[in-house]
N, C-alpha and C positions, 0 to 999 in steps of 0.2 A: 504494500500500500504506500502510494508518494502522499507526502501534506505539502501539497502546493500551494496550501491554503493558510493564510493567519487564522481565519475563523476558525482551524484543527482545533486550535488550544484547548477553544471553548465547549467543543461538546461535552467533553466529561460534567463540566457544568451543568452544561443542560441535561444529561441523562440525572445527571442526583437530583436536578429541581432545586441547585442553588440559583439560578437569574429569576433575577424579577421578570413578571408579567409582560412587559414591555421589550425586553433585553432575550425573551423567548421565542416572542412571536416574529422580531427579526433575525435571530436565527435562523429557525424554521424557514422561514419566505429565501433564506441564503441557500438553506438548501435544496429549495428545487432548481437553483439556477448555477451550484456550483458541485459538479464531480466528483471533483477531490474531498468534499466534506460528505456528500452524498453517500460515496464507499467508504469513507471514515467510521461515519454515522451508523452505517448499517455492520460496519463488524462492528463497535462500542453494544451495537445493542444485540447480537450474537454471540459474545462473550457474558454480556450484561444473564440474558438466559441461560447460556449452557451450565453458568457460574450456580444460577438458583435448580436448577436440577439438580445440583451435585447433591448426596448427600449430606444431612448435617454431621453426622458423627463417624464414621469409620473404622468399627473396632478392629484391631490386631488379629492373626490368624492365625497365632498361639501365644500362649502364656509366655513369656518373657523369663520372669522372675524364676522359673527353676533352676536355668540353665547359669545363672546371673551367681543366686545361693551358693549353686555348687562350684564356683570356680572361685566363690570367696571364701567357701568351707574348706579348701582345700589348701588355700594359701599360694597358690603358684601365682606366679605375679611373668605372663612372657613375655612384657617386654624389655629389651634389654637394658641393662644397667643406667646408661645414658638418658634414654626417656625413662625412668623413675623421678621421679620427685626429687629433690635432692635431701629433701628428710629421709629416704630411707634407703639411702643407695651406700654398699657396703663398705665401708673406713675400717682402719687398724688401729683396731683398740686394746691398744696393749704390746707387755713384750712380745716378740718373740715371731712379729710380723704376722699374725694370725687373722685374719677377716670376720668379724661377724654383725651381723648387721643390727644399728643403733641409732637412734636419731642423731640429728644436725642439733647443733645451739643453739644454730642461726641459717638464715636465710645466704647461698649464697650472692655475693652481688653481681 
């Protein structure tokens, strides 16, 4: 679709029924003499429907939360070290150069 047209701006306007009474009815009269608003016009109000057909709600097409539980039950954490948090990404704590993993203090900067 080209907007050859200034008056493009305004239809969404005019589909919500924000212009006054006056600022409507020349529109309208624009668009039976101008193309470019003409096929604007008419996809704004073919979206404007397809939009209200759509359902309102869309539930899910399974339950989420089990699979979600269990990989927090289990504690595996896959990604690697670097995308971790840096709270809990694994520092040596202690002699002997040993790993295990312990909070930060702080944030790094």
């Amino acid at each position: 679709m080209t907007m050859d047209c200034a008056q493009t701006d305004r239809l969404q306007d005019l589909l919500d029924g924000d212009l006054d009474a006056a600022a409507a009815a020349a529109l309208k009269r624009h668009l039976g003499g101008c193309p470019a608003c003409a096929a604007a016009w008419a996809d704004l109000r073919r979206l404007r429907d397809g939009a209200a057909a759509l359902p309102g709600e869309i539930p899910p097409a399974h339950d989420l939360w089990p699979g979600i539980a269990a990989r927090l039950d289990d504690g595996a954490d896959a990604r690697p070290a670097a995308a971790r948090p840096a709270s809990i990404r694994p520092r040596c704590a202690g002699r002997g150069g040993r790993w295990r993993w312990r909070p930060c203090s702080r944030w790094p900067s």
